[in-house]
N, C-alpha and C positions, 0 to 999 in steps of 0.2 A: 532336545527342544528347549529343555530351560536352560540350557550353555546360550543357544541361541538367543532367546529372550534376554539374559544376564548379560550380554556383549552388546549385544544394541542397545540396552538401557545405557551402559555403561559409556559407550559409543553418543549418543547423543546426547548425554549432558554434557559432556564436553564441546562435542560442537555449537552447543548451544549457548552455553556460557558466554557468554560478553562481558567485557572490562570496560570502567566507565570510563578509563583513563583520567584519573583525577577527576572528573568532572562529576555535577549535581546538581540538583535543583533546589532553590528555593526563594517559595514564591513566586512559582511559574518563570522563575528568571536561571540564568546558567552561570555558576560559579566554578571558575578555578580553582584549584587549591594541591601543592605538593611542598614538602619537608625537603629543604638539602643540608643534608654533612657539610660540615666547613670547618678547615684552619685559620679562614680569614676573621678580621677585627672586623669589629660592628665597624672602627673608622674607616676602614678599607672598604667594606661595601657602601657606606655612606657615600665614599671618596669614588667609587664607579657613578653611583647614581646622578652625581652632580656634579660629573664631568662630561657623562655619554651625550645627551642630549636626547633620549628616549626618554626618559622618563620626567615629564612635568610637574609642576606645582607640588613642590613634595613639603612636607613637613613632618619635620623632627620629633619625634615623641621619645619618653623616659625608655621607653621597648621598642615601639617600633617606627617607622618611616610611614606614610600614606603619600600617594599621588596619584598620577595619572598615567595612562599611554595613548596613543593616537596616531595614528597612519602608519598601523603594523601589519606588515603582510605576511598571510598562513606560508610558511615554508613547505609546500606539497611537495616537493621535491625532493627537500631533505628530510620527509616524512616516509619518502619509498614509493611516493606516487609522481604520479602521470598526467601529461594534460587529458587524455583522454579517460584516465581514470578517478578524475579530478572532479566534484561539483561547480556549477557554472560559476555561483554564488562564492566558492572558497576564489574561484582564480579569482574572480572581479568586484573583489572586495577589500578594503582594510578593515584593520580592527581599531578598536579605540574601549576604554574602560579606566575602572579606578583599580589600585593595586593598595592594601596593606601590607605590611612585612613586619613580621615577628621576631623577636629575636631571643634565643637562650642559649647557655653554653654552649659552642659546637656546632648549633646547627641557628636555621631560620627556616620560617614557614612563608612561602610565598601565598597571597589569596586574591583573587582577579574579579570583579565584580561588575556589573553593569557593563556588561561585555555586549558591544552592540556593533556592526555592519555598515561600511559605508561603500556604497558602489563607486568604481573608479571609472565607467566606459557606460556606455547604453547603447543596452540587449537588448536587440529588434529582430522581431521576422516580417516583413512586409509592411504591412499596418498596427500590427501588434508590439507593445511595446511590453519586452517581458521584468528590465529593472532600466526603472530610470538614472541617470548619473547623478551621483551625489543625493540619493535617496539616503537614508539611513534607516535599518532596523536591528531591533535586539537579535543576539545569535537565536535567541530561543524561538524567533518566527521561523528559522529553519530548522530547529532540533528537537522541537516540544510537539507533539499532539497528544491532546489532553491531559498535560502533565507530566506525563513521561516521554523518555527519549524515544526518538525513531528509529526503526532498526537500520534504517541505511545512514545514519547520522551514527549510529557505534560502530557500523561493522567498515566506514572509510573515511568520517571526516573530523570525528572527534581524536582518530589516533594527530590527524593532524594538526587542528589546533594542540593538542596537548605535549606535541613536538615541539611546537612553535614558540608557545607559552612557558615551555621547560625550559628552551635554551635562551629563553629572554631574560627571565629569573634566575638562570644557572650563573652565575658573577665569578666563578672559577673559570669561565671562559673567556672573561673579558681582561683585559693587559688595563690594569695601576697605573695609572700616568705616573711618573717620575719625575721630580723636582731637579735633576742632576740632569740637563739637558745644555 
């Protein structure tokens, strides 16, 4: 009987556990934030930023860059999900927020802030209108109740914002323009 009790304990904090996938609150608001290893120069990620066209209004600081994003859609697909296993609000929506970027030997910290929702189509059932187009809200009206995260916001939608957001900021994936053209 205490094998038994010892293995179920042992057994459900694991299933229990949740990952926040980078993400946190503060200030009833939803923050990004992950560290990437780099060989690249701070000129080289500079030289993505302000070629790609994703990322806006940026400025130059001694450490780091600050700007913007805006009509970025959650990659649920290449998160491992489904339409059917997908929130209505992730397919039919962009993202839009501001971005800091840190930089120290080797690596940079990416941080995503004022991370907020903008509807692309308008969800109706009969007379009911359930998200108008072009509505906008913070992610946190879908991820926050009373401050803390929701549990079907950890256990399907924050893996994939944090897919989304990781390969946005990941700058090892994106191809250096070349001056030898």
């Amino acid at each position: 009987m205490k094998y038994l009790i010892l293995i179920f304990s042992f057994i459900s904090q694991f299933s229990f556990a949740q990952d926040n996938y980078n993400l946190f609150t503060q200030n009833n608001q939803i923050e990004w934030q992950k560290v990437f290893e780099t060989k690249m120069t701070r000129q080289e990620v500079e030289s993505i930023l302000k070629s790609n066209g994703i990322f806006k209004n940026l400025h130059f600081l001694e450490n780091s860059v600050t700007g913007e994003i805006e009509n970025i859609t959650a990659d649920y697909k290449g998160a491992g999900k489904s339409d059917l296993t997908t929130s209505f609000y992730v397919q039919n929506t962009t993202i839009s927020g501001q971005f800091i970027i840190d930089f120290k030997e080797g690596k940079y910290r990416a941080s995503l802030n004022g991370i907020n929702l903008k509807t692309t189509n308008n969800l109706s059932g009969g007379d009911i209108t359930i998200m108008s187009a072009n509505a906008v809200q913070p992610l946190s009206y879908y991820a926050l109740k009373k401050s803390q995260f929701r549990k079907g916001f950890l256990n399907s939608d924050a893996k994939i914002y944090d897919y989304t957001f990781s390969n946005l900021f990941d700058f090892s994936k994106y191809k250096i323009k070349s001056e030898d053209w």
